[in-house]
C-alpha positions in Angstrom: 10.0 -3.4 -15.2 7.9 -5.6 -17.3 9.5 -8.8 -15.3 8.4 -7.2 -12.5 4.1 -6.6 -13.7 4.7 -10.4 -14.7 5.5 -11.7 -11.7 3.2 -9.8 -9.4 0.6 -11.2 -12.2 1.6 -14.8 -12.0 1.9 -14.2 -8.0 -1.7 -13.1 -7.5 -2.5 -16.5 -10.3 -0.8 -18.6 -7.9 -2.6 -17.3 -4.7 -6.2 -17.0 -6.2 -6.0 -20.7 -7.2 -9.4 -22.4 -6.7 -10.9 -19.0 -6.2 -14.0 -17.7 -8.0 -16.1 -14.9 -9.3 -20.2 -14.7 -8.6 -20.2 -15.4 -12.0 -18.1 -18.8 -12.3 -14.7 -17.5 -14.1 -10.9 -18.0 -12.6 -10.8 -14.8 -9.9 -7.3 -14.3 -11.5 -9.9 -12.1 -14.5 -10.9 -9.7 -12.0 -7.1 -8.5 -10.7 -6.2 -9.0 -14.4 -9.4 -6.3 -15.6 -8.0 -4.1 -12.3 -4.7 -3.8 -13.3 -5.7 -3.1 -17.2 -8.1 -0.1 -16.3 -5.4 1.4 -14.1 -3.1 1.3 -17.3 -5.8 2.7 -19.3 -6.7 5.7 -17.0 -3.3 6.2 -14.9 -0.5 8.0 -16.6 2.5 8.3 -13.9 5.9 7.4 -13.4 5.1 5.0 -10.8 2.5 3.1 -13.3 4.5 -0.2 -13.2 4.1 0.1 -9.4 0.5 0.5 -9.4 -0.5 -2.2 -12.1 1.3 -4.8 -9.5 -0.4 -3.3 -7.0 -3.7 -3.8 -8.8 -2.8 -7.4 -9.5 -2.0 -7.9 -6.3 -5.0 -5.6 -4.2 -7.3 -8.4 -2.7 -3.6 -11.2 -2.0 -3.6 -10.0 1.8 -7.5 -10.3 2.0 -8.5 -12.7 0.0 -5.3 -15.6 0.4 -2.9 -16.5 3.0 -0.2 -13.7 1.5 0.7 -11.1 4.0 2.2 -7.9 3.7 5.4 -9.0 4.8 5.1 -11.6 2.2 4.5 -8.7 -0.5 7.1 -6.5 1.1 9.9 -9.7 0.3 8.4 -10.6 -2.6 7.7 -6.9 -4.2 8.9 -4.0 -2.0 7.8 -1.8 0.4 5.8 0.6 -2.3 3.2 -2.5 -3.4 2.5 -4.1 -0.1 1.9 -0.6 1.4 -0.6 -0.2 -1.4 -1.9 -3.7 -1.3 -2.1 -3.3 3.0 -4.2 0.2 2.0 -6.7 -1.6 0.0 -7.5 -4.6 2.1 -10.4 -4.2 4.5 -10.0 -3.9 8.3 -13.0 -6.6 9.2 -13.7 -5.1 12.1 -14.0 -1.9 11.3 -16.6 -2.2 8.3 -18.1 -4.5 11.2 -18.4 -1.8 13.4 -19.3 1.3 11.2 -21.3 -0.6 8.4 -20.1 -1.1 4.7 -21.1 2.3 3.3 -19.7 4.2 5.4 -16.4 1.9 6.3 -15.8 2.2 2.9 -16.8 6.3 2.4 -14.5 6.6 5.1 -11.7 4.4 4.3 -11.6 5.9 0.7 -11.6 9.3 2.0 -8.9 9.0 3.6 -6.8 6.5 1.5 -3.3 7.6 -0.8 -4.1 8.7 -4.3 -2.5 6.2 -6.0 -4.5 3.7 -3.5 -7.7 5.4 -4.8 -6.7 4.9 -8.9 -6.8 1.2 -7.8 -9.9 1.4 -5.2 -11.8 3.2 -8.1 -10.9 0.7 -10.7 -11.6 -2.4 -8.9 -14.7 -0.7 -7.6 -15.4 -0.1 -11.8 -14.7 -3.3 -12.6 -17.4 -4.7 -9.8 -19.7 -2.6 -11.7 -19.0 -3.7 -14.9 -19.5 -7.8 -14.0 -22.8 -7.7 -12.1 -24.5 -8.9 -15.2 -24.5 -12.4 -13.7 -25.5 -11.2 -10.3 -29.3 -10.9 -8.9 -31.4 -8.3 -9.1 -31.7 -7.5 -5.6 -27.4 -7.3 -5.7 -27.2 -5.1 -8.4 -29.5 -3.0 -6.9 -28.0 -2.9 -3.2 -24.2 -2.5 -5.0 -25.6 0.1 -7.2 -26.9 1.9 -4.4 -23.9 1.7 -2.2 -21.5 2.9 -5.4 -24.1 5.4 -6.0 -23.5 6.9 -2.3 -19.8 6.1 -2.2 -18.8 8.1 -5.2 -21.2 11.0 -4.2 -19.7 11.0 -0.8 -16.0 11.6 -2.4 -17.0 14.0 -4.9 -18.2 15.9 -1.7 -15.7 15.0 0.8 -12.1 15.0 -1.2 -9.8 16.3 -3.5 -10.0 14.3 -6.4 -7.7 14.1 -9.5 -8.6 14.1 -13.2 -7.7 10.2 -13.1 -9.8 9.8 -10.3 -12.6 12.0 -12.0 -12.4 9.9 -15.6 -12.9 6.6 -13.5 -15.6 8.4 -11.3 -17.2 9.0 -14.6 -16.6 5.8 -16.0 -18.5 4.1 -13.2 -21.3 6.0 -13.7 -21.6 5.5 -17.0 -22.1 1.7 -16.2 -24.1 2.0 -13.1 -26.9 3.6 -15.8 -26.9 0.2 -17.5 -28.3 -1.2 -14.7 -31.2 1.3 -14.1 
């Protein structure tokens, strides 16, 4: 399975080429960061699934990749994960990005959310490079996100720990 995590890796290097963070570096770190928080919160039989999945969560949004492209390249399981996380334009458009996104994770698979939440942590956890005004408007809408979950769905202990964990770092930016 570990040829598998490898290639999903050097896939998402490949199609984040010439692609950058706010804060300069390769984008490749972020997917990279993604898929080592799920390892370090996620315990499941399906782990090796999600870390590609987390390597792979912004290919369909953020490059030419499709899911059909994922589906070829890494089954049916990862690209319906990597579909799951990649924002429908129009509809954040239409509803606003709060509540797209409190609605969007509502609803979205568990193993979907491990990812969501990580990716969402590691956000938090890089906007020391970012302006003030940013890190206040992100910190705000993470704030209201998470709240709005904690309220609104079953959550699992995984789920709960990154919760937490997000939390913890939002308070470094108060």
């Amino acid at each position: 399975m570990e040829d598998k995590i490898k290639k999903a890796k050097e896939y998402a290097t490949k199609m984040h080429k010439g692609q950058y963070r706010k804060g300069g570096e390769e984008y490749i770190v972020h997917p990279t960061r993604v898929a080592n928080y799920v390892k370090e919160f996620k315990e499941s039989n399906e782990l090796d699934m999600l870390i590609e999945a987390a390597y792979l969560h912004d290919t369909i949004e953020d490059t030419n990749a499709t899911y059909y492209d994922l589906v070829h390249e890494f089954g049916p399981g990862v690209a319906s994960i990597v579909l799951e996380l990649t924002t429908d334009e129009d509809m954040k458009k239409e509803l606003g990005k709060k509540k797209y996104l409190q609605k969007k994770l509502k609803n979205m698979s568990s193993w979907a959310l491990v990812i969501k939440l990580c990716d969402r942590l590691d956000n938090v956890t890089d906007m020391k490079n970012c302006s003030q005004d940013f890190i206040y408007k992100y910190k705000n809408e993470t704030t209201e996100i998470l709240k709005y979950l904690k309220e609104n769905r079953e959550l699992s202990n995984t789920h709960k720990r990154i919760i937490e964990e997000i939390e913890k770092k939002l308070k470094d930016y108060s």
